[in-house]
C-alpha positions as CSV (number, residue, x, y, z in Angstrom):
1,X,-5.9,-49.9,41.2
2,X,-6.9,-53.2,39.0
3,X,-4.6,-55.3,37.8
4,X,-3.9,-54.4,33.9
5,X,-4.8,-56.9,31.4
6,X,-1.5,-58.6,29.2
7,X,-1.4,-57.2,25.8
8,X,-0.4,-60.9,24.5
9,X,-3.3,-62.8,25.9
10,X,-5.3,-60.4,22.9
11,X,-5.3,-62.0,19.3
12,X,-6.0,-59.1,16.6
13,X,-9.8,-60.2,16.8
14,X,-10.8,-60.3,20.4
15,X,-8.3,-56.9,20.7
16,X,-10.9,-55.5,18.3
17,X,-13.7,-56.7,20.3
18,X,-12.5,-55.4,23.3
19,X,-11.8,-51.9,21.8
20,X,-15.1,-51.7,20.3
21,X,-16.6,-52.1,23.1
22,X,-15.0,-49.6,24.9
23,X,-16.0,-47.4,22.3
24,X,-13.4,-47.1,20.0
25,X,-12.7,-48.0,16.5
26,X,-11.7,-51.7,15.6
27,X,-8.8,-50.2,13.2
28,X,-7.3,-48.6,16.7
29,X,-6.9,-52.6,17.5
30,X,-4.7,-53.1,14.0
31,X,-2.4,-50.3,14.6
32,X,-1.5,-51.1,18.0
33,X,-0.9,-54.7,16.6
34,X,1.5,-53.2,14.1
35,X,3.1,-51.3,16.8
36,X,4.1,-54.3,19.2
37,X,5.1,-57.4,16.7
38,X,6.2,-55.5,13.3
39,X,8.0,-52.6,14.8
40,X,8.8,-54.0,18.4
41,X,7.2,-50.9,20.4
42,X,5.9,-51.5,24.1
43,X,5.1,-47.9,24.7
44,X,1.5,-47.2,24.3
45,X,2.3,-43.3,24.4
46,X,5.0,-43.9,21.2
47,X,2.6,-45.5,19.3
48,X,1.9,-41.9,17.4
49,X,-0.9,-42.9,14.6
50,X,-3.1,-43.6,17.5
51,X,-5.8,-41.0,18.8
52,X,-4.8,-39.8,22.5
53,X,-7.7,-41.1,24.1
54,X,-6.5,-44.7,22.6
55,X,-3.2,-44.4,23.7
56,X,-4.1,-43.5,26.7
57,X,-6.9,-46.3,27.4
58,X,-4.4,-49.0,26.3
59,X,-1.4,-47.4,28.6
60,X,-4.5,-47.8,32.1
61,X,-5.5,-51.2,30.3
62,X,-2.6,-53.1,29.3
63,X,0.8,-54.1,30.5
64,X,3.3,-56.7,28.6
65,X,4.0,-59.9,30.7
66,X,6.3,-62.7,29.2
67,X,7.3,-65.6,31.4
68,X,11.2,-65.9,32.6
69,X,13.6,-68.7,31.8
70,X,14.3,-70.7,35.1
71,X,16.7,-72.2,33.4
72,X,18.2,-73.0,29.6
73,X,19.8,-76.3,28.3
74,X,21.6,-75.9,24.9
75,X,21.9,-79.2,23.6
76,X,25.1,-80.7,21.5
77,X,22.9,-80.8,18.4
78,X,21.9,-77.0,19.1
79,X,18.4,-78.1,20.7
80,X,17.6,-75.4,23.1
81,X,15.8,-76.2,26.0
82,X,13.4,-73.7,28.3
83,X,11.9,-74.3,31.6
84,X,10.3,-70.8,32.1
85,X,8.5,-69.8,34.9
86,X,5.0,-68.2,34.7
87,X,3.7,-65.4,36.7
88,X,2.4,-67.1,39.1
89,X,5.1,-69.1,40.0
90,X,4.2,-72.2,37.9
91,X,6.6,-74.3,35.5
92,X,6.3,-75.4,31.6
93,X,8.7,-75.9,29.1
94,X,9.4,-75.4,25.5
95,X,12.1,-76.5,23.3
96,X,13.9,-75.3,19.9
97,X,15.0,-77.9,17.5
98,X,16.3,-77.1,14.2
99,X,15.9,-78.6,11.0
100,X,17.2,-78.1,7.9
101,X,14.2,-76.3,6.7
102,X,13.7,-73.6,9.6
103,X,13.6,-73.2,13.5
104,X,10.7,-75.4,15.0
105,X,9.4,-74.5,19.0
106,X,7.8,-76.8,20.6
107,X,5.4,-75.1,22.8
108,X,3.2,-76.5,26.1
109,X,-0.3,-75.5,26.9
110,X,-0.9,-76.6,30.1
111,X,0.8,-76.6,33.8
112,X,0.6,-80.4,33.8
113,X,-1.9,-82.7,32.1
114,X,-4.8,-84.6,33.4
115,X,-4.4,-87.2,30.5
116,X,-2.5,-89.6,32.2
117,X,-0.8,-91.4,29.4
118,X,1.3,-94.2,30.8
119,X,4.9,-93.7,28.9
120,X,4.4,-90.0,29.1
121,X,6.9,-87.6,31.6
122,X,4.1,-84.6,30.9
123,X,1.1,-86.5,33.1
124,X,3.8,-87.1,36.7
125,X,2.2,-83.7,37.4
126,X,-1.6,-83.6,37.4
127,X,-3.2,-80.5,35.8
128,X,-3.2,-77.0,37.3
129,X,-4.5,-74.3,35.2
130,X,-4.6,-74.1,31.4
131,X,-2.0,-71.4,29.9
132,X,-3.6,-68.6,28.2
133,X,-2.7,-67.6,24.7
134,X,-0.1,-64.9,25.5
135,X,1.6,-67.8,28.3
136,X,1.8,-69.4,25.2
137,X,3.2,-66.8,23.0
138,X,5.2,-66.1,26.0
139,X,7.6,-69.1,25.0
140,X,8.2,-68.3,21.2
141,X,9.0,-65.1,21.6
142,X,11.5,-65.9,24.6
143,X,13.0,-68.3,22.0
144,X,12.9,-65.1,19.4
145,X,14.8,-63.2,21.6
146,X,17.2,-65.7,22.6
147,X,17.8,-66.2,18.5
148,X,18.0,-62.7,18.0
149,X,20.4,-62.2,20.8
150,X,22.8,-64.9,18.8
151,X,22.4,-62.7,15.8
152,X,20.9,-65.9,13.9
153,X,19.6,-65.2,10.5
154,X,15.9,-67.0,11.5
155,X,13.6,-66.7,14.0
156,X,11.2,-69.0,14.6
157,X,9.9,-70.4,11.7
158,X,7.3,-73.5,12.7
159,X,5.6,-73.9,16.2
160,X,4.0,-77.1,16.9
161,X,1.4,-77.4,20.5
162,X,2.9,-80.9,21.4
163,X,4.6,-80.0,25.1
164,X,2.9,-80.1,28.2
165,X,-0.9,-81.0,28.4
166,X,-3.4,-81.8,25.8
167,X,-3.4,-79.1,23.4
168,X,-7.3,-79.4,22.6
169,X,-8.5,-79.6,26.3
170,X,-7.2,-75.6,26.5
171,X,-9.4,-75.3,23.0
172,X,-10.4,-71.7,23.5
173,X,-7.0,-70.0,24.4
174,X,-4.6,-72.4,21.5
175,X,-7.5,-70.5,18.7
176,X,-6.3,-67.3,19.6
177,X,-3.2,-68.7,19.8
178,X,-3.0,-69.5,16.6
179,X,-4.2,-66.3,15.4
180,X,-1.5,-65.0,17.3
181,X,1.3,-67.2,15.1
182,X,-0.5,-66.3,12.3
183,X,-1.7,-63.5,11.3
184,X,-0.3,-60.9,9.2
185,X,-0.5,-58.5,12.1
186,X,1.6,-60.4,14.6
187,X,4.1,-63.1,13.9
188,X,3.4,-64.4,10.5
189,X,3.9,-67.6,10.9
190,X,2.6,-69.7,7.6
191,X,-1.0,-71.9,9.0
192,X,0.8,-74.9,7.3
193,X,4.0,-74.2,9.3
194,X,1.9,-74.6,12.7
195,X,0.7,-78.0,13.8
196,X,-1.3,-79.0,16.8
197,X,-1.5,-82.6,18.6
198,X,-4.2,-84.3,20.5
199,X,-4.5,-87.3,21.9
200,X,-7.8,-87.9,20.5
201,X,-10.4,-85.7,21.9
202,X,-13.1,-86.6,19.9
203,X,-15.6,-83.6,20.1
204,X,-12.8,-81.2,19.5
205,X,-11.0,-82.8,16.6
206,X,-14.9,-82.0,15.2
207,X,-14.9,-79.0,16.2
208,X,-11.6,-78.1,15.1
209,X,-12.6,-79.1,11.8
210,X,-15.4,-77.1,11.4
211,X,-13.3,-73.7,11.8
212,X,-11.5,-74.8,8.4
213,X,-7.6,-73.5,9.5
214,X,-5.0,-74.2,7.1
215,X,-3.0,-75.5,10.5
216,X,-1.7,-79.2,10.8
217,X,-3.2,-81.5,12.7
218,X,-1.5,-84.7,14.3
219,X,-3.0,-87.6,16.6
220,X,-1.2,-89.1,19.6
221,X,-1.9,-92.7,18.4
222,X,1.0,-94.5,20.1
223,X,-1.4,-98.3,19.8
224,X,-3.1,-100.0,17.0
225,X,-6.1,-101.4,19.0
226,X,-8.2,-100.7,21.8
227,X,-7.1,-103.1,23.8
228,X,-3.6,-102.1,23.7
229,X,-4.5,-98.2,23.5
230,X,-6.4,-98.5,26.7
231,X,-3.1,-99.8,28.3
232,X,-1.3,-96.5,28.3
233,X,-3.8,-93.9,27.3
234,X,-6.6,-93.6,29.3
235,X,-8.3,-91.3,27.1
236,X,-9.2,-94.4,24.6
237,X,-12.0,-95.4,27.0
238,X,-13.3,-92.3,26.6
239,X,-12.7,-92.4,22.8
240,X,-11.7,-95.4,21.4
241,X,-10.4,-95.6,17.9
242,X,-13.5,-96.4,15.8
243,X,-14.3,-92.9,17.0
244,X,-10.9,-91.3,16.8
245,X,-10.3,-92.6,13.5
246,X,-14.5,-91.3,12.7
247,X,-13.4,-87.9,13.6
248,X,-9.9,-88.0,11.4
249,X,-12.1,-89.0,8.6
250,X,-14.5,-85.9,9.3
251,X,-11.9,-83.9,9.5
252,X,-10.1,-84.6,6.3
253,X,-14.0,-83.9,4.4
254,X,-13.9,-80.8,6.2
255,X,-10.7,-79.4,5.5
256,X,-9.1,-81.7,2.8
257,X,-6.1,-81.6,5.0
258,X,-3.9,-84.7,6.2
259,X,-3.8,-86.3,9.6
260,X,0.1,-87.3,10.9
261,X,-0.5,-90.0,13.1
262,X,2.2,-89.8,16.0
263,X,3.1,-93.5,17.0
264,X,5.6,-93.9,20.0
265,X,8.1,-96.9,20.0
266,X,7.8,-98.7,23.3
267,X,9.9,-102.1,23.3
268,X,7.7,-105.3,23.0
269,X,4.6,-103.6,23.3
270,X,3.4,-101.8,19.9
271,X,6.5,-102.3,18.1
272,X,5.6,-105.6,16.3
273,X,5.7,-106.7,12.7
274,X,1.5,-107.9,14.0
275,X,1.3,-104.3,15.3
276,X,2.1,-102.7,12.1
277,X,-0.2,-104.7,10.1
278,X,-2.6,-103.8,12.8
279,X,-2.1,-100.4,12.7
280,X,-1.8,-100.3,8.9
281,X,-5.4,-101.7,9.1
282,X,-7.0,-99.2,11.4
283,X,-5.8,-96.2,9.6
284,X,-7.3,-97.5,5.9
285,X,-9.1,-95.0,4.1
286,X,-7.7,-92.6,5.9
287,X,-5.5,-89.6,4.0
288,X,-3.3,-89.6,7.0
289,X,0.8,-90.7,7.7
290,X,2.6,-92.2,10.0
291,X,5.1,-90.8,11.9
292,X,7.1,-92.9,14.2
293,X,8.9,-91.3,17.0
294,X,11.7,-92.7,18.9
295,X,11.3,-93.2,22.9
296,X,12.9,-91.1,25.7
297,X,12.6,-93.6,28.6
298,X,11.3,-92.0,31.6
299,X,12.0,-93.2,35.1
300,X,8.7,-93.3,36.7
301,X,7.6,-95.4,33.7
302,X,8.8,-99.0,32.9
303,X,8.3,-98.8,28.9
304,X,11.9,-98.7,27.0
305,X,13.0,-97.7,23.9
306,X,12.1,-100.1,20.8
307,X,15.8,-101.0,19.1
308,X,16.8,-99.3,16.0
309,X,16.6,-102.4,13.7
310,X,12.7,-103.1,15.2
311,X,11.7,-99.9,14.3
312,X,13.7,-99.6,10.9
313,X,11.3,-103.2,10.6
314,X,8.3,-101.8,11.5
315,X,8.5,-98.8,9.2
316,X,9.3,-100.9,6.1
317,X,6.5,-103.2,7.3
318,X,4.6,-100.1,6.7
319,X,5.3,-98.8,3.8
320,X,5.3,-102.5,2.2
321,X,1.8,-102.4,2.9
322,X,1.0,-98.7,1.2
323,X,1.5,-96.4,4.2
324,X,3.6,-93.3,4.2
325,X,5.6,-93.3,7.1
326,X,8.4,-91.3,8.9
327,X,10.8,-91.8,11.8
328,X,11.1,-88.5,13.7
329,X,14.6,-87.2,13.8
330,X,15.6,-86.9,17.6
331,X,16.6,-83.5,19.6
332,X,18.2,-82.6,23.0
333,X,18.3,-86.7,24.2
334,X,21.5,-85.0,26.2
335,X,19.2,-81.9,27.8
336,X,16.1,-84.0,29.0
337,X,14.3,-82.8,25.9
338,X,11.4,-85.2,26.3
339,X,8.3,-83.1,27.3
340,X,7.6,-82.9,31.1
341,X,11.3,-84.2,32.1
342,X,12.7,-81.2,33.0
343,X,10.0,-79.4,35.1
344,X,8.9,-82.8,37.1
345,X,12.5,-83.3,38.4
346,X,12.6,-79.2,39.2
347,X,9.4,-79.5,40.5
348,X,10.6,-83.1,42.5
349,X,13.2,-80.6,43.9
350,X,10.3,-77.9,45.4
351,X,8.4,-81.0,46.6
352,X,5.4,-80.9,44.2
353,X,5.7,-84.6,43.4
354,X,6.7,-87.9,45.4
């Protein structure tokens, strides 16, 4: 008997692919769609506006496989934390946090990361696999049915691909994805309520311009020169800003959309009043803001939290000098929210890292 295939892994188009293929109508693909998200149905043979022969290909083909929560954190602020385990044993996290204007899930893509970002908890764990779109789907609606199950008036409202591993490095599986969050069929979720993050992949930032979504798109800056970039992200030597910021600057032709720059406090090392002007400097003539983001210190790394009043500084600095800029409002500092923290010391426990 093979192994059935899992019904989320499927956005509506590659479902319609797949059915075609097998000789049946595309439209068979759309009404099993409306089935499963809009009117909650898991059973293939309940799904009555379907032909037999349908129903009874999808019931051979396809099972429904979510991932299971290891464990849940519920934070004093109401931040949920996730670590959910995958089928095959492997570890990722996501997280809840909840703003004023809806429920936002953080959501990982990878089992590890291979980008080795010095400050970052994510990279203690190398890279194992990539997840696949419905691993991925697999974590919002875990937090959908944890929300439900509280009889909360919202579900999740916004999803943003800045957890575990480098969201653009797993390109294929976070476009279907996205489909999946998006389209009328399945979840709904607004394109301008869904934002991915990259640290700068330069190809792919193209690449991702070129298909024209309506999604966000934020870079991992976190340094306003090569020379500090290349300290903690390794990935600058591969792409260093001339062509990071080249590829923002394509992208905002292609899509008329702005960039968020994400910019990490870490204590006397980019936090400077020279660092803003810096960085103030490198992101001229682009559309783009800044959003600065508070530090959760991580053991295994020696970078610490910039102090409130330097970062208060550094965002005036900013903004004196014409640049939008943000501080991130912080979630779950109580639960380990920080992404990777809670998986590397479970996985520290098992033995997977020194």
């Amino acid at each position: 008997m093979r192994n059935k295939l899992n019904f989320y892994d499927f956005s509506l188009p590659k479902l319609q692919i797949y059915l075609s293929d097998q000789g049946f109508k595309k439209f068979s693909a759309t009404q099993a769609f409306e089935w499963v998200y809009q009117k909650g149905e898991k059973d293939f043979n309940n799904m009555s506006n379907l032909a037999l022969k349908v129903r009874e290909f999808l019931n051979d083909t396809f099972t429904f496989q979510l991932p299971t929560i290891s464990q849940e954190h519920i934070s004093e602020d109401g931040t949920i934390k996730l670590l959910v385990e995958l089928k095959d044993g492997n570890l990722v996290e996501t997280v809840l946090m909840r703003y004023n204007y809806g429920n936002v899930v953080c959501v990982t893509t990878q089992v590890g990361c291979n980008m080795g970002c010095r400050f970052c908890a994510s990279g203690l764990l190398k890279k194992k696999r990539d997840l696949s779109a419905g691993e991925m789907l697999g974590q919002v609606l875990l937090i959908n049915e944890i929300l439900k199950n509280n009889n909360e008036a919202k579900l999740t409202t916004h999803v943003v691909l800045m957890g575990i591993g480098e969201p653009f490095d797993n390109f294929t599986n976070i476009i279907d994805f996205i489909d999946l969050l998006n389209n009328p069929k399945s979840l709904e979720i607004g394109a301008r309520h869904i934002t991915v993050s990259t640290c700068g992949l330069v190809p792919k930032i193209k690449e991702f311009a070129d298909l024209k979504l309506q999604v966000k798109l934020a870079i991992s800056l976190h340094a306003p020169t090569d020379e500090k970039r290349n300290q903690i992200m390794p990935i600058n030597k591969a792409y260093p800003l001339k062509e990071v910021i080249a590829a923002v600057k394509y992208y905002e032709h292609k899509t008329n959309k702005r960039i968020t720059y994400e910019y990490i406090m870490l204590k006397d090392f980019n936090d400077s009043l020279d660092d803003a002007r810096d960085l103030a400097r490198l992101i001229k003539g682009t559309n783009g803001f800044v959003n600065l983001i508070p530090y959760n210190p991580v053991d295994e790394h020696a970078f610490a939290r910039s102090p409130r009043d330097r970062t208060y500084a550094f965002a005036n600095a900013l903004k004196k000098m014409g640049v939008q800029t943000t501080i991130r409002k912080e979630f779950g500092n109580d639960i380990d929210a920080a992404c990777g923290q809670l998986r590397a010391k479970e996985e520290e426990k098992r033995g997977d890292i020194d």
